[in-house]
N, C-alpha and C positions, 0 to 999 in steps of 0.2 A: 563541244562545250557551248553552253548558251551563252547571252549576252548579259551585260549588269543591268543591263534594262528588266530582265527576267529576275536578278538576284534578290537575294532576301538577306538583309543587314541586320547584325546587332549591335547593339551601341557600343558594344567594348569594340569595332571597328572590324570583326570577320565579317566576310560573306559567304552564303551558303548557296550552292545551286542544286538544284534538283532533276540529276539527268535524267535520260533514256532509260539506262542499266537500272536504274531506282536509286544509285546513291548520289548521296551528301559530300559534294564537292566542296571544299571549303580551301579558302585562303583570306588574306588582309586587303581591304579597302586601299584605296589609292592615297585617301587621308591619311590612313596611315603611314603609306610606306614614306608620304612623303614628311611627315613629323618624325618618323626611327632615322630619315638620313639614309648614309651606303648603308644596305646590310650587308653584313659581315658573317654571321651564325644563322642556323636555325635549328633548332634544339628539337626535333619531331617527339611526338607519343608514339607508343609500340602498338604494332600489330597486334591484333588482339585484344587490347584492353577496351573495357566497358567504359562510357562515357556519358555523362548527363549533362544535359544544357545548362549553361555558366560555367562548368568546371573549367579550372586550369588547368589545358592540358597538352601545353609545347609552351616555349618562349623564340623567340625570334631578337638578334642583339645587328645594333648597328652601332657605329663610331660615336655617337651619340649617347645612345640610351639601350635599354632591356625593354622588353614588354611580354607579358602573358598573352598566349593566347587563347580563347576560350572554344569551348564546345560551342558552337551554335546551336545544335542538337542531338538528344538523347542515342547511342548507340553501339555500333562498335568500329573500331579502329580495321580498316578493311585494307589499306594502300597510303602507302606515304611517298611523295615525288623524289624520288632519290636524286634528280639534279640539283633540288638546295641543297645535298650534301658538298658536290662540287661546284656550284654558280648559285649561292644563294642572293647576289645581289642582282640577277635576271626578274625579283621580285617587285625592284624599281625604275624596269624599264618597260613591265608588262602584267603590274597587279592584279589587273581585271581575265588575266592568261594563264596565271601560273598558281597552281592549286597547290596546295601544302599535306592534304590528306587529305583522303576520302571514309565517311562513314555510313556504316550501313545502320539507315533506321531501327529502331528500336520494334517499332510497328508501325503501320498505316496510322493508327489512333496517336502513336505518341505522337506523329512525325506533323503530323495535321497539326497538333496542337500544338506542340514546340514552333513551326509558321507561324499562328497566329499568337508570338512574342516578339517576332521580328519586322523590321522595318524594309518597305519598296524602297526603289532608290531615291526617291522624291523627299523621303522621309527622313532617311537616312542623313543626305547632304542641309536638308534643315537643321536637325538634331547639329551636326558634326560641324556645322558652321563652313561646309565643304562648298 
């Protein structure tokens, strides 16, 4: 796994990386996890299902609050980390660690273009007030 220095943010507070294998490693910003609080839940999307950037499509719940989580990019639902089923609160001890799904690009073309919606992390922690 790469590092958030590498990661591409969107302002609803996922980040997305871009590995080796070609997919879309995705999980929550550290902003975030630290505004949800313990998490408690994490509600995954299904294997399989198509997905377009912004959609809502997980939620993630702490003692706190709910939050949507969004697609960062256009694709399909490839792998979901089965230990937020059992330790979803390892989220707040290693946000920039722990991937919540993985998606597989839609194409080269969407996946280029879908990046250039997303924020470096420079940008990111501007925007986020991080």
């Amino acid at each position: 796994m790469k590092t958030q220095d590498t990661f591409k943010f969107a302002a609803t507070h996922e980040w997305a990386s871009i590995e080796d294998d070609g997919l879309v490693w995705v999980g929550i910003s550290n902003h975030a996890q630290e505004a949800l609080g313990d998490v408690m839940f994490f509600q995954a999307p299904n294997i399989g299902q198509a997905v377009k950037q912004g959609d809502v499509i997980a939620a993630i719940e702490s003692v706190k609050a709910a939050s949507d989580i969004h697609a960062p990019v256009s694709g399909e639902i490839v792998a979901i980390n089965e230990e937020m089923d059992a330790t979803p609160e390892i989220v707040n001890t290693k946000p920039y660690a722990v991937w919540l799904f993985k998606i597989k690009p839609s194409s080269p073309e969407m996946l280029s273009t879908n990046l250039n919606g997303l924020m470096s992390l420079s940008q990111y922690e501007s925007s986020a007030g991080a």
